[in-house]
N, C-alpha and C positions, 0 to 999 in steps of 0.2 A: 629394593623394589620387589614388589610381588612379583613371583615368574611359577613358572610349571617347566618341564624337564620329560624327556621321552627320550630311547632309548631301548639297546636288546643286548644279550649277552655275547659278546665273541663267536660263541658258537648258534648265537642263533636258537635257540632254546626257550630264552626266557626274554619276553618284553616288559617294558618295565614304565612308571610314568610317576613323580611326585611331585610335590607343591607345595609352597609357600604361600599362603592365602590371606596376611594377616592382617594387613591395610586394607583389602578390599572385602573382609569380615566385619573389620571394624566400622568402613563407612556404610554396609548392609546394618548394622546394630544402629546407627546414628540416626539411619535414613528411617528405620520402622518403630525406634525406640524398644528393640526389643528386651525384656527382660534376662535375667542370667541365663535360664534354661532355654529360653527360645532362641539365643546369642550359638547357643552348643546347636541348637538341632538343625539355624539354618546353615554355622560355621560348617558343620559337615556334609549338609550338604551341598554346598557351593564349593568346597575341594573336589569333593567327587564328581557332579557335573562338570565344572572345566577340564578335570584329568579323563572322563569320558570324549568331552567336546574335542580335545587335543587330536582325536581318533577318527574324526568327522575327515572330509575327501575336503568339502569347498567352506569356504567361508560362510556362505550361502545356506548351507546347512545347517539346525540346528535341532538341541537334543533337551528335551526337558524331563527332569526327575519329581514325581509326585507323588509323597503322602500322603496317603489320606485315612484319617485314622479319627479314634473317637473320644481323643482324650480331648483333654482341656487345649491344649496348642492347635487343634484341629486341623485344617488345609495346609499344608505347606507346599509352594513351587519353587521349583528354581529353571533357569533355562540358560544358555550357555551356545556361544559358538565358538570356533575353532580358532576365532581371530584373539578369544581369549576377554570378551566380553559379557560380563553375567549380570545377571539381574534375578529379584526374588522378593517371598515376600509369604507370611504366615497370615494363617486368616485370625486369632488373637495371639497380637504379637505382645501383648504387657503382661501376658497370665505368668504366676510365678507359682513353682512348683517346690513343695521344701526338698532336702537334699533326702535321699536314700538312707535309710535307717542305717543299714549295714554295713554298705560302703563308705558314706559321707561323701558322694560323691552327687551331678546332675541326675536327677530319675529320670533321662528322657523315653525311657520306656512306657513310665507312667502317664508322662506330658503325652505323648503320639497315642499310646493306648493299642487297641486292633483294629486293624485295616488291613488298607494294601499299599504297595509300591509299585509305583507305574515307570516305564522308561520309554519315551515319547520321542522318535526320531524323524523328524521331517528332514526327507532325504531330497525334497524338488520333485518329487511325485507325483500322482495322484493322491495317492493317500500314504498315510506318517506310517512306519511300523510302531505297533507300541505292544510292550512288553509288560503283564505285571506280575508279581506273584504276592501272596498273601505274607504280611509281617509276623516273622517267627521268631524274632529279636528284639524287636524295637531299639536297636542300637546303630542302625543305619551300615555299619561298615560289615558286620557281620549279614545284614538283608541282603546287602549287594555281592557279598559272594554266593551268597546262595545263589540270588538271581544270574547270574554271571553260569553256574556252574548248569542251573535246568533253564533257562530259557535260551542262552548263544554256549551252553554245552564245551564254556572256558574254564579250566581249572585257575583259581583266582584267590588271591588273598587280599582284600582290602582292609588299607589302616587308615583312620581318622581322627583327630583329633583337634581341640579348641581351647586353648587353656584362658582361664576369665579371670581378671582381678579382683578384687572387694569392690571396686567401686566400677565396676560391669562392663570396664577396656578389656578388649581383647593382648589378650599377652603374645601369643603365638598361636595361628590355624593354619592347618595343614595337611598332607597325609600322602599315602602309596597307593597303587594299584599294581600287583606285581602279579602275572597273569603266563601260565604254562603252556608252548606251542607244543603242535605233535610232536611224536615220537622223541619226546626230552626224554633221555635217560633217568633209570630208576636214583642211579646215585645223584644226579641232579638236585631231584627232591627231595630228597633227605637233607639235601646241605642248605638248600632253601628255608625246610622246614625246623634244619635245625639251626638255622641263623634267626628265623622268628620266636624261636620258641625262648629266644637268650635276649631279645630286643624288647627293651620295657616299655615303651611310650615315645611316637612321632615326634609330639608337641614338648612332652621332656626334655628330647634328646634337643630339638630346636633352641628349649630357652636356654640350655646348658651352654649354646653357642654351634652346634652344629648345624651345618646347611644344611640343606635338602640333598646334596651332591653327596655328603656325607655318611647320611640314613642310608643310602644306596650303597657305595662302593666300599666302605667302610663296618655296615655293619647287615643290613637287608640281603645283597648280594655279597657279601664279604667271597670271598676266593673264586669266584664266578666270571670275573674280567666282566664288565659289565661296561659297555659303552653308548656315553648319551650322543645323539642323534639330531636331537632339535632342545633349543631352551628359549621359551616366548614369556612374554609379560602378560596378564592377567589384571583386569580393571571391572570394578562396579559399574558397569554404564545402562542406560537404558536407554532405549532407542526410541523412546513417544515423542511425542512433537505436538503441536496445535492445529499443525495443517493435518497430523494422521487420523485426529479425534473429527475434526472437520468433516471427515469421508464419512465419519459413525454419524453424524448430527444430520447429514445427505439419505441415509436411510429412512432418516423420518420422514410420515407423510405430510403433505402440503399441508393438512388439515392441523395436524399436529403443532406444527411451524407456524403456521396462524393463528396459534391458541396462545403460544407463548409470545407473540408478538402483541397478540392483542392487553395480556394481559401485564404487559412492559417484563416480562419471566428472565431472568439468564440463565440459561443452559450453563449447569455447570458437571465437569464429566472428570473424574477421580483415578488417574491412574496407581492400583495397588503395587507397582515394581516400584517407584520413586515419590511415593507417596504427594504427588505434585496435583494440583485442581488447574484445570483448563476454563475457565467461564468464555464463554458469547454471549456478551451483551443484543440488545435489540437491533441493533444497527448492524450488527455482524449476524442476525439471523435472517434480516429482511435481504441485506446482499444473498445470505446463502439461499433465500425460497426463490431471488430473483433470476437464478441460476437454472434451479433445475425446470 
């Protein structure tokens, strides 16, 4: 089962958060038909929002991460609550991008293109904080330490990964957020940095057979006593309904609702997280004009 994982060091130094995301990668590929590359760019993003979301106070809360960039992949959202619920969804989700000359690997730098990354937190406020900075990467886990390091001024290392089959299953998605509280010692960091710098791939180390629990304590925080704190499950859901679209269809005017009744119309209204159509037929629009 897909889960997420939080957690700080013995001494309090280092927090830490990783994931296992691969079932509920694979039902975002199924649900948008994404192609190979766009499978990699919403896979990482949908680790890192819920390993964000995991950070959220209430349920109630939630945190959305947005692409927005000029390549071919164009719009990407994702959005995530703490209860470990996500949802998402790229505005061309079938573009296929060939692999990177050099590497032979996903271009999603090409796919995203330049833009920005937004981090979007409705806290129950009045208004959301949202954060963005400009895409220096386009590799998503390297943008989010930036952002990490000049907009909330955390020294941060994120890892991501999504490993895809030939025939466009997700193998393993997943990743780390390993993030430096004050005054952590200089020798801290070094052992940190010299445990990443020997760690070759999240999603490797996964299909090889390692947990999530693993990557941490074994080879991410290796000699650091690292102890996890909370470990939740994580699910594709989306929260639209007929009666929520109902409230949108209420917005219209009388005049509007009269037009479509006259003309026998169904309102039909397209939710982009679960790819699902809502129709109201006639009879469900003259109830709804005979309401307001």
């Amino acid at each position: 089962m897909d889960r997420i994982i939080r957690g700080i060091t013995k001494d309090k130094s280092i927090r830490f958060f990783a994931i296992d995301a691969t079932e509920t990668v694979n039902k975002a590929t199924t649900i948008h038909h994404l192609s190979m590359t766009n499978s990699v760019i919403m896979g990482r993003m949908i680790s890192a929002t819920l390993m964000m979301a995991a950070d959220l106070k209430s349920d109630k809360n939630v945190i959305t991460l947005k692409i927005d960039g000029d390549g071919p992949a164009g719009v990407a959202i994702v959005t995530a609550r703490k209860n470990g619920y996500v949802k998402g969804y790229v505005k061309n989700p079938e573009i296929e991008i060939p692999l990177n000359e050099n590497t032979k690997t996903f271009d999603i730098q090409k796919a995203i293109g330049r833009g920005t990354l937004s981090i979007i937190k409705d806290l129950g406020m009045r208004n959301p904080y949202i954060g963005q900075i400009e895409l220096k990467y386009g590799t998503i886990a390297k943008d989010l330490t930036y952002y990490f390091a000049k907009s909330e001024q955390i020294p941060s290392s994120v890892g991501l990964g999504v490993l895809v089959m030939p025939d466009g299953t997700i193998k393993q998605a997943g990743g780390f957020i390993i993030q430096v509280l004050p005054e952590t010692q200089e020798d801290v960091i070094s052992k940190i940095e010299e445990n990443l710098s020997k760690f070759p791939n999240s999603t490797d180390m996964m299909h090889m057979g390692h947990s999530i629990e693993d990557l941490i304590s074994m080879f991410i925080l290796k000699d650091l006593e690292p102890e996890i704190k909370e470990t939740a499950p994580v699910h594709y859901k989306c929260d639209c309904s007929k009666k929520k679209f109902e409230l949108g269809i209420k917005l219209l005017s009388k005049k509007e609702l009269q037009e479509a009744i006259d003309t026998n119309e169904t309102l039909t209204i397209h939710c982009h997280f679960c790819n699902t159509d809502y129709n109201f037929d006639k009879k469900k629009i003259e109830n709804i004009l005979e309401q307001m």
